[in-house]
N, C-alpha and C positions, 0 to 999 in steps of 0.2 A: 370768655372767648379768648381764645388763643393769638396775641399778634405775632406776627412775624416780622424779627430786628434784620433791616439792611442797609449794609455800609454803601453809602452814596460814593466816596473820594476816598479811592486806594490807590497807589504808586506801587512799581515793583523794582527792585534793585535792577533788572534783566532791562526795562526802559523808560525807567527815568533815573536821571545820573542824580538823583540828589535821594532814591530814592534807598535806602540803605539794608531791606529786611526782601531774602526772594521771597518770588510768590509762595513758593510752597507753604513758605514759614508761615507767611501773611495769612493766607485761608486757613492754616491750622488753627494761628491764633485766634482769629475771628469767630470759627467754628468751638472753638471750647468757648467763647466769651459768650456763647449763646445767640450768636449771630446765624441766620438764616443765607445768607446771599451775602454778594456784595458786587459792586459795579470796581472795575478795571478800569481806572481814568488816569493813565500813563500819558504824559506829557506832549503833546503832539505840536512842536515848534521848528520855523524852519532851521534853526540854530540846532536844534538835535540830529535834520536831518541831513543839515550839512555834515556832521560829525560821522555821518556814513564815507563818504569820499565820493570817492569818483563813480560810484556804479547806478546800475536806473534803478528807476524810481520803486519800481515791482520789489525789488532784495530791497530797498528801505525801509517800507511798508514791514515785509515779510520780520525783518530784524527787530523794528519798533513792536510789531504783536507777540512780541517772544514773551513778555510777562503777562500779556491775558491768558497766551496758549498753555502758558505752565499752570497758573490759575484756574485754567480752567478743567486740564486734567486733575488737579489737585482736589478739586469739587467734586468731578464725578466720584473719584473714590470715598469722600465724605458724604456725599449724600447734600453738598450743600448748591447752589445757583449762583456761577460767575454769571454774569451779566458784558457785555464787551462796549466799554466807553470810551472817550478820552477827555482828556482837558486843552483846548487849543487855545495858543496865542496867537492874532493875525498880525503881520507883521507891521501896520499901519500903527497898532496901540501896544501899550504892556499888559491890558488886560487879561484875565483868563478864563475863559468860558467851561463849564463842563456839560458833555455834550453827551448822549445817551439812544441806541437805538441804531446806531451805528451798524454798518456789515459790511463784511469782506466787497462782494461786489460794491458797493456804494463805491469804497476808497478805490478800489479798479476804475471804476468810472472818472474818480475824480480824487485822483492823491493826494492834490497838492492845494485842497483845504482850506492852510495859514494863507493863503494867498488872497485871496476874498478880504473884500472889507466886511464889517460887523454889518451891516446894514445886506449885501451881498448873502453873507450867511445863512441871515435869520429866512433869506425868502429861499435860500435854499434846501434848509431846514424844516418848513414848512410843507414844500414839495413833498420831502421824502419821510415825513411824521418825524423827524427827531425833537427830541426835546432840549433845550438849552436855559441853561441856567449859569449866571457872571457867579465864579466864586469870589469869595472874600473882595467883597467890592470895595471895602475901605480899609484895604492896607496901604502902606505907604507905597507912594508911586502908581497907585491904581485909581483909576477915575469911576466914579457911578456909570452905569451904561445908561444909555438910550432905552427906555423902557418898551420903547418898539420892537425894539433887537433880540429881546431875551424872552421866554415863557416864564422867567421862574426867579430866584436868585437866593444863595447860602446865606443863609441868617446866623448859622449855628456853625463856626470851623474851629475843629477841636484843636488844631496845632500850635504844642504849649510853644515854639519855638517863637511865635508872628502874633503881636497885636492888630487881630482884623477886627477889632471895634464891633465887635455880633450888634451890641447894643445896635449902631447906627445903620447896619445892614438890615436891619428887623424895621425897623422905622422905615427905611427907603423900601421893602418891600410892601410892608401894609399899605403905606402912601399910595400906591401904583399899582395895588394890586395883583401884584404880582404870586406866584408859585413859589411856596417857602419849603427852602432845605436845607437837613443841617446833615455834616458829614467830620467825619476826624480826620479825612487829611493826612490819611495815614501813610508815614514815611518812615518813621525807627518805630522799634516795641513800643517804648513807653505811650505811642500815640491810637495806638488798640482801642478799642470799644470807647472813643470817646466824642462818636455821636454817627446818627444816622436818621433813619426814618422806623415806625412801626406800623405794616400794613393789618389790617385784616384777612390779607391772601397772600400766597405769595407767588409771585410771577414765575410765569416756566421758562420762558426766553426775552428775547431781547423786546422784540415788541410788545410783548403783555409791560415789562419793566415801562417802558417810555409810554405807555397809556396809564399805568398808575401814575405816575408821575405830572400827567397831564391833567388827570381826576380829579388829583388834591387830596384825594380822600386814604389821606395814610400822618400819622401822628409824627413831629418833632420828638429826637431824642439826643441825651447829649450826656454828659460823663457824670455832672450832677445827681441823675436818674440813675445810676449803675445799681 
């Protein structure tokens, strides 16, 4: 049987400032590496979107989806499924959530997201079916979440840059039960195909993506496996 490889946690030069490869490049390279899809989890901090200046909040938003929106023309031409996520920090914690299932109207409704506390989120999360999972919950400076707060949490984060202790991530998810994902955390080349999920199907948009991901029912992958 055929699975199908998808990258959980990808950055784009275009909106996230650490993030060093554009999308174009990103999806090309994912796509030769024998990747299927891949989720757009661009940085979503109020600290990024102070970095807009003075104007509303609508051109912030619009600036910030500039590396899904290239992402995702870049897909259609390959034949491959962006997915439209992000990764939020709420301003209360240094956590980082990555969040899935997202939509233009949602952020129209409600832009300003980092704002909410974790607890605030998750019920709003709920509401609207997204799926949340705390990445790399044990790097330095990051606290375990509230197992309330989250559906899910990265066991598996490829980025050779960061000691997130998978080991201890994978333990505090089976603890609790939680929704296990691994993703690469992709920000330069070298961080390509080095980890994700493999489903038996593969999602055609954004909400089929956030009900796999709620199902469970999709394999751990990670750079070992290449």
């Amino acid at each position: 049987m055929r699975m199908y490889k998808i990258e959980t946690h990808l950055h784009t030069a275009q909106s996230s400032t650490c993030g060093k490869v554009e999308a174009k490049e990103a999806v090309t390279l994912l796509h030769e590496s024998g990747y299927s899809a891949a989720a757009v989890t661009d940085h979503f901090y109020k600290t990024r979107f102070d970095s807009y200046g003075d104007i509303p909040i609508a051109e912030k938003i619009s600036l910030w989806k500039q590396g899904y929106e290239a992402a995702r023309e870049q897909g259609e031409r390959l034949g491959f499924k962006i997915y439209y996520g992000m990764e939020i920090r709420f301003t209360e914690s240094p956590n980082d959530y990555l969040v899935y299932g997202i939509s233009d109207e949602l952020l129209a409704e409600s832009p300003e997201l980092f704002r909410m506390t974790e607890k605030e989120f998750k019920a709003f999360a709920d509401r609207h079916h997204l799926f949340v999972a705390q990445a790399h919950p044990f790097r330095e400076h990051i606290t375990p979440a509230d197992p309330k707060n989250i559906h899910g949490v990265e066991v598996h984060n490829g980025n050779p840059r960061h000691d997130s202790h998978n080991e201890k991530a994978l333990a505090f998810g089976e603890e609790h039960n939680l929704i296990l994902l691994s993703g690469s955390d992709f920000h330069q080349t070298e961080d390509c195909s080095r980890g994700g999920i493999l489903s038996k199907t593969l999602p055609q948009n954004d909400r089929e993506f956030a009900d796999l991901l709620f199902s469970g029912d999709f394999e751990l992958f990670h750079e070992d496996e290449r």
